[in-house]
C-alpha positions as CSV (number, residue, x, y, z in Angstrom):
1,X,0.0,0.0,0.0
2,X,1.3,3.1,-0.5
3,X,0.3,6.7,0.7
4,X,0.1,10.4,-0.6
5,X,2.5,12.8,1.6
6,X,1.1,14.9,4.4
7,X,4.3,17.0,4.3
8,X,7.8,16.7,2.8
9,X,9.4,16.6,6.3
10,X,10.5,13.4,6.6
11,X,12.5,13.6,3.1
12,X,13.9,17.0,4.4
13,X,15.4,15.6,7.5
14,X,16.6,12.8,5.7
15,X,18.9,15.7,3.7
16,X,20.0,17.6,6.9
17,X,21.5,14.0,8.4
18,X,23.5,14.2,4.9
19,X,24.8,17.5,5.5
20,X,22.7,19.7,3.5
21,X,22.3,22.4,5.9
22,X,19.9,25.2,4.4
23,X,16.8,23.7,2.4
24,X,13.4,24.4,1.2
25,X,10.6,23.0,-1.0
26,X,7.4,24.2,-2.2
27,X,5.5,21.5,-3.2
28,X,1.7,19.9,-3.1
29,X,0.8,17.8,-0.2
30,X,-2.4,16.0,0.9
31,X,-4.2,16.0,4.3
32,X,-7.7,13.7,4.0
33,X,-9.8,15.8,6.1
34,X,-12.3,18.6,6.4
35,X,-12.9,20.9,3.4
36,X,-14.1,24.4,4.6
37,X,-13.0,28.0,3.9
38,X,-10.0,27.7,5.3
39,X,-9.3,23.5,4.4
40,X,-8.6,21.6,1.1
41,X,-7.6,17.9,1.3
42,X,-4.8,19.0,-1.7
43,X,-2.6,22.6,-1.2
44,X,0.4,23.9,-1.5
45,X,3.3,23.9,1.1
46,X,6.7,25.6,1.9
47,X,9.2,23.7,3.7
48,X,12.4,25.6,4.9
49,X,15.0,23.9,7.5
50,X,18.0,25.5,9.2
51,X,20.9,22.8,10.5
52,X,23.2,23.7,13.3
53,X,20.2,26.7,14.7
54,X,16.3,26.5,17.0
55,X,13.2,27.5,16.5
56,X,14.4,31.5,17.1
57,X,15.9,31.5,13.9
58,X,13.0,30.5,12.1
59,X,10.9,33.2,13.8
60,X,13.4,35.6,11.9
61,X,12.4,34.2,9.0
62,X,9.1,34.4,9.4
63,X,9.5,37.5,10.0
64,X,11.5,38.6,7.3
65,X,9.6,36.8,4.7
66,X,6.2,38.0,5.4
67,X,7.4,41.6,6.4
68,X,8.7,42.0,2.3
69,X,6.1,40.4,0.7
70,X,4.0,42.6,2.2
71,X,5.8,45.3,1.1
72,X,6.0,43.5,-1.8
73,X,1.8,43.4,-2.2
74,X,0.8,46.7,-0.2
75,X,4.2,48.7,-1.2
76,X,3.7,49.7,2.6
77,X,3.9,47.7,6.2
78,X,0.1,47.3,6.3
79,X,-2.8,45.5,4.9
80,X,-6.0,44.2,5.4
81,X,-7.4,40.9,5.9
82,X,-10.7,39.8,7.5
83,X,-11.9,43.2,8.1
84,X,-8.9,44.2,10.1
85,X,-6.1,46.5,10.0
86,X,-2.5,44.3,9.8
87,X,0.9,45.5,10.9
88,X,3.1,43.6,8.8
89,X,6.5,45.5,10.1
90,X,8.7,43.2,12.3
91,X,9.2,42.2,15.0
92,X,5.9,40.6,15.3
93,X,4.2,39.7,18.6
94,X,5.0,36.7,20.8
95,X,3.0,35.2,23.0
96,X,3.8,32.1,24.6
97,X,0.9,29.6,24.4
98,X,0.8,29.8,28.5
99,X,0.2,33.2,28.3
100,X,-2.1,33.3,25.3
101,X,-4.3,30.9,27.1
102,X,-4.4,32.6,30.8
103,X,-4.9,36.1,29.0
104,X,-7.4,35.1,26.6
105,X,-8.9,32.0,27.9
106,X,-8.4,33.2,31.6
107,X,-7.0,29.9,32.2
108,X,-3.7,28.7,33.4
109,X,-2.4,24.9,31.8
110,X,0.6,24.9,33.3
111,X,-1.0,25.3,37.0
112,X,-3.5,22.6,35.4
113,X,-1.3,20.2,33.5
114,X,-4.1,17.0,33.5
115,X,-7.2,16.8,32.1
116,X,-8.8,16.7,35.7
117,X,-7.6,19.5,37.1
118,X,-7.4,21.6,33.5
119,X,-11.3,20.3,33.2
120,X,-12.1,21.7,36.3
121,X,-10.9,25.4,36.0
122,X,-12.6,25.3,32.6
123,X,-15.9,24.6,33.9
124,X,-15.1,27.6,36.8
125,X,-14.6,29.8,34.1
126,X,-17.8,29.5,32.5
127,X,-16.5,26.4,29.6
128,X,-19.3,24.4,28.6
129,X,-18.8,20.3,28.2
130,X,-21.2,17.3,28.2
131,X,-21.5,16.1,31.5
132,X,-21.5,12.6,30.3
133,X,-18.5,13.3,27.9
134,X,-14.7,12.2,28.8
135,X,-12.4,15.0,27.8
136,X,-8.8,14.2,27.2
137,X,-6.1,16.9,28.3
138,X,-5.8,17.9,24.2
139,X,-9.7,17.9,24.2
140,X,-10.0,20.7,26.4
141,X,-7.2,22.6,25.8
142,X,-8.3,23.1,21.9
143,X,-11.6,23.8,22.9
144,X,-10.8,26.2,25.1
145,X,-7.8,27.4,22.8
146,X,-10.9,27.5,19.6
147,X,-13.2,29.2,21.4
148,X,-11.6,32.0,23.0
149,X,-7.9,32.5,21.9
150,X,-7.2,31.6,18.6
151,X,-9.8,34.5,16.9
152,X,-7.8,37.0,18.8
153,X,-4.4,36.0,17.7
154,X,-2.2,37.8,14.9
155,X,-4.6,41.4,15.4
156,X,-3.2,43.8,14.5
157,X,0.2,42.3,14.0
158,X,1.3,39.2,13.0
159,X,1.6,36.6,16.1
160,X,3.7,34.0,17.1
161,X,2.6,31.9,19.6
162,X,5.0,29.8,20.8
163,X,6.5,27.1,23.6
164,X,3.4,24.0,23.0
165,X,2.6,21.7,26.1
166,X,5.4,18.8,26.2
167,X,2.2,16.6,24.7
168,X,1.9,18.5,21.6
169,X,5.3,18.4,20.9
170,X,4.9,16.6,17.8
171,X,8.3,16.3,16.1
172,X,9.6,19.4,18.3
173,X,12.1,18.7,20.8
174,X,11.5,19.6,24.6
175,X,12.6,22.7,25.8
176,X,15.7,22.5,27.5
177,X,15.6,22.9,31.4
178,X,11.8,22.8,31.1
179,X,10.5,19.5,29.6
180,X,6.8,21.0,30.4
181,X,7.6,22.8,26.9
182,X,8.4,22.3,23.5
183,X,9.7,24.1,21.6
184,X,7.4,24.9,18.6
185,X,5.9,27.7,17.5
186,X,3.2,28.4,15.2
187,X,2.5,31.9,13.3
188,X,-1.4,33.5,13.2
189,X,-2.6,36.6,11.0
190,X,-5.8,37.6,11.9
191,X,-7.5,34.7,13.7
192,X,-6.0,32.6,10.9
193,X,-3.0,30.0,11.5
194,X,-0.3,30.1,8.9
195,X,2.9,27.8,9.8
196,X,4.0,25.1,12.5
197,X,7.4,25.6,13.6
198,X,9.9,23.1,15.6
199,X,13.3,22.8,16.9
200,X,13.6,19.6,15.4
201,X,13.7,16.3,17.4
202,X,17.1,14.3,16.3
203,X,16.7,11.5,19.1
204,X,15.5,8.4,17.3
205,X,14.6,6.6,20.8
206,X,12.4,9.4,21.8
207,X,11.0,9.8,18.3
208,X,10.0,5.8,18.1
209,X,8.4,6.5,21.3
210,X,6.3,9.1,19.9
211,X,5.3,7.3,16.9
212,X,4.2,4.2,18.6
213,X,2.1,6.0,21.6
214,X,0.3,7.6,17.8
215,X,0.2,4.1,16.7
216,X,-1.6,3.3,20.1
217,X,-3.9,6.1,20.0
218,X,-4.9,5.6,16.5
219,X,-5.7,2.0,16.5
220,X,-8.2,2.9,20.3
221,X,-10.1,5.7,17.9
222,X,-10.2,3.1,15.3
223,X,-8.4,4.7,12.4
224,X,-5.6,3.9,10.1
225,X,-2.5,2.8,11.8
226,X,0.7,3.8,9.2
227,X,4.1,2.3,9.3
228,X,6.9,3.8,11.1
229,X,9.4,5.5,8.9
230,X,12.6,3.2,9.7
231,X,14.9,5.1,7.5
232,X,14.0,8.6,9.1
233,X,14.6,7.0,12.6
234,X,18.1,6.2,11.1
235,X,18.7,9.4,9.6
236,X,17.7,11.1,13.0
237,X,21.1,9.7,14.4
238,X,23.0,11.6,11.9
239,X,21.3,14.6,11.8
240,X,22.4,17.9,13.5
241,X,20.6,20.0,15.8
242,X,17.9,21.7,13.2
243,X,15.3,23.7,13.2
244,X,11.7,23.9,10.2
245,X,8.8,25.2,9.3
246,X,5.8,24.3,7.6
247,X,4.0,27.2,6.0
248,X,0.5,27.2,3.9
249,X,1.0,29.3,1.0
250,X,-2.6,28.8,-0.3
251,X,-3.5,30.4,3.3
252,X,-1.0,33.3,2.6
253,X,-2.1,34.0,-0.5
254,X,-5.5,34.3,1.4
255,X,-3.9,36.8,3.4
256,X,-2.4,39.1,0.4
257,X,-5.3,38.9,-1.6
258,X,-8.1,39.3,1.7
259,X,-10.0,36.3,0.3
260,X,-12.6,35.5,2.5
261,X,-12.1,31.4,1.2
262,X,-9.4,29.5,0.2
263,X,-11.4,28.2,-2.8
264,X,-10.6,31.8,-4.5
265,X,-6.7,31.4,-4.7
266,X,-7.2,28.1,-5.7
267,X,-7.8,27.0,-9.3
268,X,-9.5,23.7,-8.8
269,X,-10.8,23.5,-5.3
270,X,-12.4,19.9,-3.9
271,X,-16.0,21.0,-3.2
């Protein structure tokens, strides 16, 4: 059986345990899920990677990238998109997610790092769940995180939110003297995320673990359990401390044109 990629990250990091150190790809990827004004199942992505650097490099990146192409588009720092007024002039905001959350969701996860405890505070500060439904610690946190913090990020600058709970780490690494954190960061423009960004993982033992507690979780939920990558475990070994980025340039054309759908920077959308 054989599968369409979701991102060309593994092949990247495969190149950086080679010694390629400075890399990018724009290429189509394919993510089998919703379709909605902000979703296709088939889009376009930009991959960059950095070797021998974190995450803080990419966040000048981001930075630098968006700042001149806005100039680029607008010939000046700002724009609109959404009905609201953009600063596109670095530096940008940062927020870590911590703070995004106790300042717009007026609650605190790392006081409340289970879902009993973080459950509880949510439902003391007014957060509606099924009495009768279980809530994992991810469960709440994005509802909470949907409902009251990600509308307000990247106004009336561009944010990046950054430093993820250990368990969202993904393919991030944890931060260093605080494994409560990873570091990975993600970038928002008016309510509206537009990259996922890691200080790469390059410890195969603690990235097998990862993959098989997925494995786990996906065959409990019932969907379709996918092979380890063995050769990307290998090249982890090799490879030097690195940092990506994942960036959706269908969703920044949204921003640049102040498309109110993806569908209209798309040729041939799935309807």
């Amino acid at each position: 059986r054989k599968y369409l990629h979701t991102s060309p990250e593994y092949c990247m990091k495969k190149l950086l345990a080679e010694g390629w150190e400075k890399i990018f790809q724009i290429c189509r990827v394919f993510r089998d899920g919703e379709i909605s004004q902000t979703h296709q199942i088939e889009f376009t992505m930009l991959e960059w990677y950095r070797a021998h650097t974190d995450y803080n490099k990419i966040m000048e990146d981001c930075e630098k990238l968006i700042a001149f192409l806005a100039q680029k588009v607008f010939g000046v720092w700002e724009g609109a998109f959404r009905n609201a007024r953009i600063d596109f002039s670095p530096p940008f905001e940062k927020l870590s997610v911590a703070q995004a959350m106790c300042q717009y969701g007026r609650v605190d996860v790392e006081k409340n790092p289970d879902s009993i405890s973080l459950l509880r505070e949510a439902k003391n500060k007014g957060y509606h769940f099924d009495p009768n439904g279980e809530y994992s610690f991810d469960d709440i946190f994005f509802k909470i995180f949907l409902e009251a913090v990600e509308p307000r990020l990247g106004k009336p600058r561009p944010t990046i939110l950054y430093d993820y709970p250990a368990g969202m780490a993904a393919l991030a690494r944890l931060k260093p003297g605080n494994p409560l954190r990873a570091e990975r960061f993600e970038l928002y423009i008016a309510g509206l995320e537009l990259a996922n960004a890691f200080s790469e993982l390059n410890d195969p033992i603690e990235q097998r673990r990862r993959f098989e507690e997925e494995q786990s979780l996906r065959a409990r939920l019932g969907r379709p359990v996918y092979p380890i990558d063995e050769e990307l475990l290998q090249a982890l070994s090799k490879m030097p401390p690195s940092a990506g980025i994942a960036l959706g340039v269908d969703r920044l054309a949204m921003i640049f044109c102040d498309a109110a759908s993806i569908e209209e920077v798309v040729a041939f959308p799935f309807k």
